[in-house]
C-alpha positions as CSV (number, residue, x, y, z in Angstrom):
1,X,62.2,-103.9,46.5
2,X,65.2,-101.4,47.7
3,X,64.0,-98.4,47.9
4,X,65.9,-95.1,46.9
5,X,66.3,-92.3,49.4
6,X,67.3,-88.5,49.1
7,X,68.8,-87.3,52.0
8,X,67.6,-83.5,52.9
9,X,71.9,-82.6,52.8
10,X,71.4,-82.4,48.7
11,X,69.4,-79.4,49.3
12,X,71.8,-77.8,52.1
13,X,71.6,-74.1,50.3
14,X,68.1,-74.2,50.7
15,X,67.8,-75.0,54.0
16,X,70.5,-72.5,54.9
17,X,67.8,-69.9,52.9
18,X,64.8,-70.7,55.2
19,X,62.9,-73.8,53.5
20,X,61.9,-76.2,55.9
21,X,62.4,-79.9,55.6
22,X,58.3,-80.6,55.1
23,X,58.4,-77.9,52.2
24,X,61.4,-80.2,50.5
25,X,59.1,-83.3,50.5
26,X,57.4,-82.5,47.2
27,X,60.5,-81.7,45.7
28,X,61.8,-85.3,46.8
29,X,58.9,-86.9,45.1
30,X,59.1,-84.9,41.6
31,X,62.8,-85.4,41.5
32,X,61.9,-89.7,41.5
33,X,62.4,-90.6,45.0
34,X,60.9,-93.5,47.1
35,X,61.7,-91.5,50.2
36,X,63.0,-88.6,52.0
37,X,65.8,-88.8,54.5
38,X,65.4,-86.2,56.9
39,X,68.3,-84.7,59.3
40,X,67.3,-83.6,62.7
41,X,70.0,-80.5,63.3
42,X,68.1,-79.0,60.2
43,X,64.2,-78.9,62.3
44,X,63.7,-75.7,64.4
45,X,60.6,-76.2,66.0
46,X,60.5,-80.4,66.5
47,X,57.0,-80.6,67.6
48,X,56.0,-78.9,64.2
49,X,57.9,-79.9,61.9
50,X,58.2,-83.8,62.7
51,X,54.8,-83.8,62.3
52,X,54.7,-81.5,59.0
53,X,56.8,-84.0,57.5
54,X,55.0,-87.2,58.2
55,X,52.0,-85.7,56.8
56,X,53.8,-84.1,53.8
57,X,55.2,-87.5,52.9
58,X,52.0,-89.7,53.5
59,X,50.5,-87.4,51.6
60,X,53.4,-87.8,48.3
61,X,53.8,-91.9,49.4
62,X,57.0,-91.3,50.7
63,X,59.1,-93.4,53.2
64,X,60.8,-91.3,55.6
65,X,64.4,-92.1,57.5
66,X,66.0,-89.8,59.8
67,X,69.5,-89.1,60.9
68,X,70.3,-88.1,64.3
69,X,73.7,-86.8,64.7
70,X,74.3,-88.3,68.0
71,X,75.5,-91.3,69.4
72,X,74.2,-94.9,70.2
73,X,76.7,-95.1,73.0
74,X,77.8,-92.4,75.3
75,X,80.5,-92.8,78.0
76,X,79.9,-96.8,77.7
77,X,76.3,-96.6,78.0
78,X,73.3,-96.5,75.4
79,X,72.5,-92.9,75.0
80,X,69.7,-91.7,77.9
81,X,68.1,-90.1,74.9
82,X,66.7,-92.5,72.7
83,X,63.3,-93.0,74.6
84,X,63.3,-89.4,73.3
85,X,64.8,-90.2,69.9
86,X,62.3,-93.0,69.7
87,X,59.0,-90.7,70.6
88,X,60.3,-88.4,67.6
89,X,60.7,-91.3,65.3
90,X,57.1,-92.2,65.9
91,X,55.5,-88.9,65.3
92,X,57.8,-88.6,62.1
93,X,56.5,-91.9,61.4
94,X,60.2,-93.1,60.4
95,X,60.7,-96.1,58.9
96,X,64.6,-96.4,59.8
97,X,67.0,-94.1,62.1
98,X,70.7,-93.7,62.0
99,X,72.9,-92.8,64.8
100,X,77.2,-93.0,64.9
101,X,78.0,-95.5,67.2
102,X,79.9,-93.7,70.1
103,X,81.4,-95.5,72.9
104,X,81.0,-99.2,72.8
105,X,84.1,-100.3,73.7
106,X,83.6,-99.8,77.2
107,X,79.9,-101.1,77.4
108,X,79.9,-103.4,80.2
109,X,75.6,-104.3,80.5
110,X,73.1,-106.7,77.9
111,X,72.4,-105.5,75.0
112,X,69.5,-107.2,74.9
113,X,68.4,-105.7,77.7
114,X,69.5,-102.7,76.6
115,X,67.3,-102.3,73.5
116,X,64.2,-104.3,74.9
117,X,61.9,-101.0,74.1
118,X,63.3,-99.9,70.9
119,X,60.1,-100.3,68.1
120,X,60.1,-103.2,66.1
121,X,58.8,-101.6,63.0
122,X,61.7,-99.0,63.0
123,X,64.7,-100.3,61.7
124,X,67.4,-99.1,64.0
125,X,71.4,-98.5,62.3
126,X,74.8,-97.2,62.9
127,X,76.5,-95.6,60.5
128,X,81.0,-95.1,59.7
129,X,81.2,-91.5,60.3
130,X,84.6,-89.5,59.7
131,X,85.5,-89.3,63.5
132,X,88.4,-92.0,65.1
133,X,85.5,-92.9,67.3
134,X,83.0,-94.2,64.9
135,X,84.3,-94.0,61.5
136,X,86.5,-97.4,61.2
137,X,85.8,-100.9,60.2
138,X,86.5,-102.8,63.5
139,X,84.5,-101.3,66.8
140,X,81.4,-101.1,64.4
141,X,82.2,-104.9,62.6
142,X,82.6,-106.2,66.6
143,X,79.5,-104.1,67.7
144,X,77.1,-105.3,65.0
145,X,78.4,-109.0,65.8
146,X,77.8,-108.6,69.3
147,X,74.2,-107.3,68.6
148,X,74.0,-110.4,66.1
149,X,74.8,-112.8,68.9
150,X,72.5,-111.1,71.4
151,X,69.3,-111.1,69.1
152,X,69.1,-107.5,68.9
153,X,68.0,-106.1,65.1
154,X,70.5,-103.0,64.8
155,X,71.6,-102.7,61.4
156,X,74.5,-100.9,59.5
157,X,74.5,-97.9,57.2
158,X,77.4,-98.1,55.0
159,X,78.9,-94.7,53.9
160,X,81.1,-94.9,51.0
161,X,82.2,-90.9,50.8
162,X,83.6,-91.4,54.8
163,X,85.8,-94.0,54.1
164,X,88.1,-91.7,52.1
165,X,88.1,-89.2,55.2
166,X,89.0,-91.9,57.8
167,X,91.4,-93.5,55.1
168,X,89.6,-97.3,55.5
169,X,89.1,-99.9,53.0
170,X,85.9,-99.2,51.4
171,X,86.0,-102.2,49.3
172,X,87.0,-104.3,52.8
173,X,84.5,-103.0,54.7
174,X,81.4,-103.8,52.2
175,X,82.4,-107.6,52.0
176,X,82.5,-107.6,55.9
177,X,79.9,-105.3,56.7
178,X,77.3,-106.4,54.0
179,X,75.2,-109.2,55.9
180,X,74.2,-106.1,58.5
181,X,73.8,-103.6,55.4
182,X,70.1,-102.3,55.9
183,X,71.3,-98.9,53.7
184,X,73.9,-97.2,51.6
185,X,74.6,-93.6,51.4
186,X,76.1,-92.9,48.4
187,X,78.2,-89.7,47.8
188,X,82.1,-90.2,46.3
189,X,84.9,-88.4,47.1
190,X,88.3,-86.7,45.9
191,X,91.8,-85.4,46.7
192,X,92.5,-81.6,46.3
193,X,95.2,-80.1,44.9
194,X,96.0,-78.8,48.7
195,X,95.8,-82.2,50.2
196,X,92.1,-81.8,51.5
197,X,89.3,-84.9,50.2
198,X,86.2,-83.0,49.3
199,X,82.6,-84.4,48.6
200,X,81.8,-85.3,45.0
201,X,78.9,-86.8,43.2
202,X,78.8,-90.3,41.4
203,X,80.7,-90.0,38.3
204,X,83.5,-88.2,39.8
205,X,85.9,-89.4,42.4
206,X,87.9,-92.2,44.4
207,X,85.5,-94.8,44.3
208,X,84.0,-97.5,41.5
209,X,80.8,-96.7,43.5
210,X,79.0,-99.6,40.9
211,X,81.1,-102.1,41.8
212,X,81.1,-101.4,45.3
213,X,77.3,-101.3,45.1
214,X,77.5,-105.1,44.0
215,X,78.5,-105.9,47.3
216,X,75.6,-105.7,48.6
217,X,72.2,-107.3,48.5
218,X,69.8,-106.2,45.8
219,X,67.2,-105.4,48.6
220,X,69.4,-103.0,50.4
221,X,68.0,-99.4,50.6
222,X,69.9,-96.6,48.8
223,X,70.3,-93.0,49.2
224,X,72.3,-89.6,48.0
225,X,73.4,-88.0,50.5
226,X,75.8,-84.7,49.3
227,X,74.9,-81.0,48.7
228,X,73.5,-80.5,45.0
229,X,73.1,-77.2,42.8
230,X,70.4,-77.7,40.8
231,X,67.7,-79.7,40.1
232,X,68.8,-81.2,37.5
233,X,72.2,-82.3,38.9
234,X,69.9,-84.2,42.0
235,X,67.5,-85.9,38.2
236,X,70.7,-86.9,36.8
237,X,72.0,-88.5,39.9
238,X,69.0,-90.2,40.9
239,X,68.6,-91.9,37.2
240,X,72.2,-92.9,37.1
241,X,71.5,-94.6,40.6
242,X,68.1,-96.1,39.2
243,X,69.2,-97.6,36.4
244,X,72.4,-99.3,37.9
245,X,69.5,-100.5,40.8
246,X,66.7,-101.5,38.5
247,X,69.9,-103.7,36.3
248,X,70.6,-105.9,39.3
């Protein structure tokens, strides 16, 4: 059963005012979430808090994913740091990671090889970002074919909110990116009056999000993922997302 996510962005203000990601995890669970996606530029003390968290959410049942705002790729080789990345993931006791997918275009080794050590019970994705590098349909539909063909399990985080930043087809890219979908991150999006697209929740915005949704498989994991006020703006969010899950 897809599980539904909250990504620790919703609750940016509060971070900013001091509250660590470990303290959020009870909030997470009260507000009707299967799990907590954590961010890794929000932890000050890793060694701490990693640990904090995984026992915060085994405690409250909680799946946790995090995001690392780095690259799978760097200079057209995998990123030195994910034996590092991968250590963290295992004291956080992750179930899934996302990275942006960097500089693939000019990897020349075996992926295979490549991504021999990577855990098998941590689901490993790229995610469509808003930079030219990593936030377009084709170098991230060629990469996650290439990994298809060479056997390696690296999976796809589609984010529907990006698309409007890179101006891509969102509707495009979830018919050809939905057999590698492992997760969604939900947040819409809108034009200013000044020309600038903005962040905006569900029921506002470019995107039929529901119908986009329906793109995918029924299994795929959910989560929101944009900066909320209150907590009842996050409990309104998470039951319109529920519902439209729990009708498929």
């Amino acid at each position: 059963m897809a599980k539904l996510f909250l990504n620790t962005w919703i609750f940016e203000d509060a971070v900013k005012q001091g509250r660590t990601q470990a303290e959020l995890v009870a909030q997470v669970k009260d507000l009707g979430a299967d799990g907590i996606e954590v961010r890794r530029e929000y932890f000050h003390d890793l060694t701490m808090e990693l640990a904090a968290v995984s026992e915060a959410a085994t405690a409250a049942n909680l799946a946790v994913a995090l995001s690392i705002p780095d690259e799978l790729f760097v200079n057209g080789a995998v990123n030195e740091k994910l034996p590092q990345y991968i250590a963290e993931l295992q004291t956080l006791g992750a179930v899934k990671a996302k990275f942006n997918l960097g500089d693939y275009a000019n990897f020349t080794g075996d992926l295979a090889t490549a991504f021999k050590d990577w855990p098998a019970d941590i689901t490993i994705n790229i995610e469509n970002d808003q930079t030219a590098l990593s936030g377009h349909l084709e170098p991230i539909y060629a990469f996650l074919q290439d990994a298809k063909s060479a056997g390696v399990e690296i999976g796809y985080v589609y984010d529907l909110g990006n698309w409007a930043f890179t101006k891509g087809d969102a509707v495009k890219s979830a018919e050809l990116l939905a057999p590698y979908t492992d997760y969604v991150h939900f947040k819409n999006a809108a034009d200013t009056d000044n020309g600038l697209i903005v962040t905006t929740d569900l029921a506002e915005g470019l995107f039929d999000w529901e119908a986009i949704y329906k793109l995918f498989d029924k299994t795929v994991d959910v989560a929101l993922e944009f900066p909320m006020a209150t907590n009842e703006q996050i409990a309104a969010q998470v039951t319109m997302l529920r519902h439209v899950m729990e009708a498929r």
